[in-house]
C-alpha positions as CSV (number, residue, x, y, z in Angstrom):
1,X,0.0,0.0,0.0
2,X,1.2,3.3,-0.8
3,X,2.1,5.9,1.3
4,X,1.1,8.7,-0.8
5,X,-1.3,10.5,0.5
6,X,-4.1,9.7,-1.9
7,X,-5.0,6.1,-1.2
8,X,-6.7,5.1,2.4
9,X,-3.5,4.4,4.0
10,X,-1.6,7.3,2.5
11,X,-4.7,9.4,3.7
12,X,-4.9,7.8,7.3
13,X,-0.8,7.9,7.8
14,X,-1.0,11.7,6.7
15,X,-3.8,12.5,9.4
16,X,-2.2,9.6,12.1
17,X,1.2,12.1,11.9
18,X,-0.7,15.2,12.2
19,X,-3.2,14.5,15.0
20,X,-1.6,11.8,17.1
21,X,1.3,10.8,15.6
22,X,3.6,13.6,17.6
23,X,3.4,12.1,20.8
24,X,6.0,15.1,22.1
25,X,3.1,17.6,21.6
26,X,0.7,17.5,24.5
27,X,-2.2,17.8,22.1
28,X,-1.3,14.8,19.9
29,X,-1.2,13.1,23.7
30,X,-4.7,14.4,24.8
31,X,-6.2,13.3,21.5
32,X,-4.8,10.1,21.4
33,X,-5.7,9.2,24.9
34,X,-9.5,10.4,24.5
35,X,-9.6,8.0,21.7
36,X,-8.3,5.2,23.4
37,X,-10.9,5.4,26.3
38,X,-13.8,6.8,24.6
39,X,-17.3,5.3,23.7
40,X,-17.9,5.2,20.4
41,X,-20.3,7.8,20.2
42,X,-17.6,10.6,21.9
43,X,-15.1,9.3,19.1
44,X,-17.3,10.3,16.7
45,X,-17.6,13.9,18.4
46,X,-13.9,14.2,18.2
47,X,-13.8,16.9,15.1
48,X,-10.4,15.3,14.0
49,X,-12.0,11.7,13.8
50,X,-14.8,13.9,11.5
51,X,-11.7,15.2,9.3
52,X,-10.7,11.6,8.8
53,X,-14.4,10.4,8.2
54,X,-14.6,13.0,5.2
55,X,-11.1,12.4,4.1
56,X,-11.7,8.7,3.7
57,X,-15.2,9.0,2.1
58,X,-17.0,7.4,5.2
59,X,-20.2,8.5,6.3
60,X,-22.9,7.6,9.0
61,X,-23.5,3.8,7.4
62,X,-19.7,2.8,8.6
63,X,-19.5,5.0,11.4
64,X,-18.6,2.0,13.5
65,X,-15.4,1.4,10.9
66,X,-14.2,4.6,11.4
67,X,-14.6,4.4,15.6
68,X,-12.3,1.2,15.3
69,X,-10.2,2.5,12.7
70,X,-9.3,6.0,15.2
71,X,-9.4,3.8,18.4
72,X,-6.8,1.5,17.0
73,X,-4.7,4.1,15.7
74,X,-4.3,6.0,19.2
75,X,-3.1,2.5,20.7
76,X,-0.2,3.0,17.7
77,X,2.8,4.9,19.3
78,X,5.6,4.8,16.2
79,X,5.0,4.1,12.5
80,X,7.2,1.4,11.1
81,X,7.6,-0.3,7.7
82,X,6.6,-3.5,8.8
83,X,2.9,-4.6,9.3
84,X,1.6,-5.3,12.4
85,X,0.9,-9.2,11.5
86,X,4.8,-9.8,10.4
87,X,6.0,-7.4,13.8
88,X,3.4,-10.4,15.7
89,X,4.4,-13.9,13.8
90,X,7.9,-15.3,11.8
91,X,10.1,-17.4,13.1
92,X,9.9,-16.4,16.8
93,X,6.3,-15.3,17.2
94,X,5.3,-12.7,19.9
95,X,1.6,-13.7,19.6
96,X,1.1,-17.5,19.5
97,X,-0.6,-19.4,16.5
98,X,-3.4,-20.0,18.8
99,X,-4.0,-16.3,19.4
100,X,-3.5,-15.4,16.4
101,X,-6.3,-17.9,14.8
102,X,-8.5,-16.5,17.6
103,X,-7.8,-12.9,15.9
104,X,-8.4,-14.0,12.6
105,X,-11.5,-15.2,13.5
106,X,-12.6,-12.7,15.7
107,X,-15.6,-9.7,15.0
108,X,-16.9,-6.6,16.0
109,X,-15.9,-5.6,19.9
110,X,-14.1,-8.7,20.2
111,X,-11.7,-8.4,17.4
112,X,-11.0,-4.6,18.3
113,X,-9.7,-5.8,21.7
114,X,-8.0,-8.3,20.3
115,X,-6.5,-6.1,17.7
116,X,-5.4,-3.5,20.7
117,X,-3.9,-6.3,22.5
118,X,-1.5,-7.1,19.3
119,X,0.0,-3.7,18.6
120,X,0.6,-3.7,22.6
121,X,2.6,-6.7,22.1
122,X,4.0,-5.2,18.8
123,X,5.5,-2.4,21.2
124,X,3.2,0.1,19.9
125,X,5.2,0.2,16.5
126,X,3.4,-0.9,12.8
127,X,3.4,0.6,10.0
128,X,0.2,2.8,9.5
129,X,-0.9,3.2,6.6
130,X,-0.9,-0.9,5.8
131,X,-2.8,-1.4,9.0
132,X,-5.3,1.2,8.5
133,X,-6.0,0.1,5.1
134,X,-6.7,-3.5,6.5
135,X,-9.1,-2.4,9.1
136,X,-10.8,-0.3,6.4
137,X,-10.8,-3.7,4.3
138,X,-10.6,-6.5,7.1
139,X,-12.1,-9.5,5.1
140,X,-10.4,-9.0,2.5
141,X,-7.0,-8.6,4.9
142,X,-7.5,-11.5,6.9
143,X,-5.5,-13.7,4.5
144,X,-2.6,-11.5,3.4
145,X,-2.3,-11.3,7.4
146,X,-1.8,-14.8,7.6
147,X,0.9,-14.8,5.6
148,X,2.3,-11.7,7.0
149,X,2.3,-13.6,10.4
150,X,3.9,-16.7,9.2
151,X,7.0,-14.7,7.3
152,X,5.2,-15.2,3.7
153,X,3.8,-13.0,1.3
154,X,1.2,-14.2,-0.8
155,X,1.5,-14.1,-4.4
156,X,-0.5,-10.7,-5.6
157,X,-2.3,-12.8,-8.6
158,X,-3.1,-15.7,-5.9
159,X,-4.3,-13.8,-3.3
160,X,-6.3,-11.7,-5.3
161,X,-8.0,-14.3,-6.7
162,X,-9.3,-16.0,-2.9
163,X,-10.8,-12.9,-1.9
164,X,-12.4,-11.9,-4.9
């Protein structure tokens, strides 16, 4: 995924940096902790979650996409090239194949905490943009993730083709 600016990632990297990203600006701080503890319904009060919302496209029909998406992203503490499901699996895992099945096959509330739980273990260090666009596109993640986590990466024709 590119880091450009104009695809999701590029988008939600770009606005990550600005509004939470600088954790030496007490702002970025304040933000990022009213994210982490807020109910859904105060994240989407948050007039920087709103810039993101329109950024993005998203309107009130994925509204809970968008609360996962800026939750997650305040849990995120340093942005890294590597995805968060390599950082977790290879050769020495940090999250165990059990756990990590039990993310894969996790939704809604559950997967969320068990998606805050892995980039605590991940130190707090993914790369951004690839993780925000697979919580925009989560199904269609799931499987690129498990070859992420087990030190592969799928072939783009191949991969393509199961989640189509």
């Amino acid at each position: 995924m590119s880091d450009d600016g104009k695809t999701p990632g590029g988008i939600v990297l770009g606005w990550w940096s600005t509004h939470i990203g600088a954790r030496d600006s007490a702002a970025a701080r304040a933000l990022a902790a009213r994210l982490r503890r807020a109910a859904p319904m105060a994240v989407l009060c948050e007039p920087a979650v709103q810039d993101l919302a329109r950024a993005l496209g998203i309107g009130p029909g994925r509204a809970g996409d968008i609360v996962r998406l800026a939750g997650l992203l305040a849990e995120v503490r340093e942005h890294d090239g590597a995805p968060l499901a390599r950082r977790l699996g290879g050769a020495e895992p940090i999250l165990s194949h059990l756990r990590f099945q039990r993310l894969m096959r996790a939704e809604g509330d559950e997967l969320t905490a068990l998606l805050r739980r892995a980039i605590a273990m991940a130190d707090r260090r993914c790369n951004v943009a690839a993780l925000a666009g697979d919580l925009l596109h989560w199904e269609a993640a799931r499987p690129r993730w498990c070859f992420h986590y087990f030190g592969a990466d799928a072939p783009r024709d191949e991969l393509k083709e199961t989640i189509e």
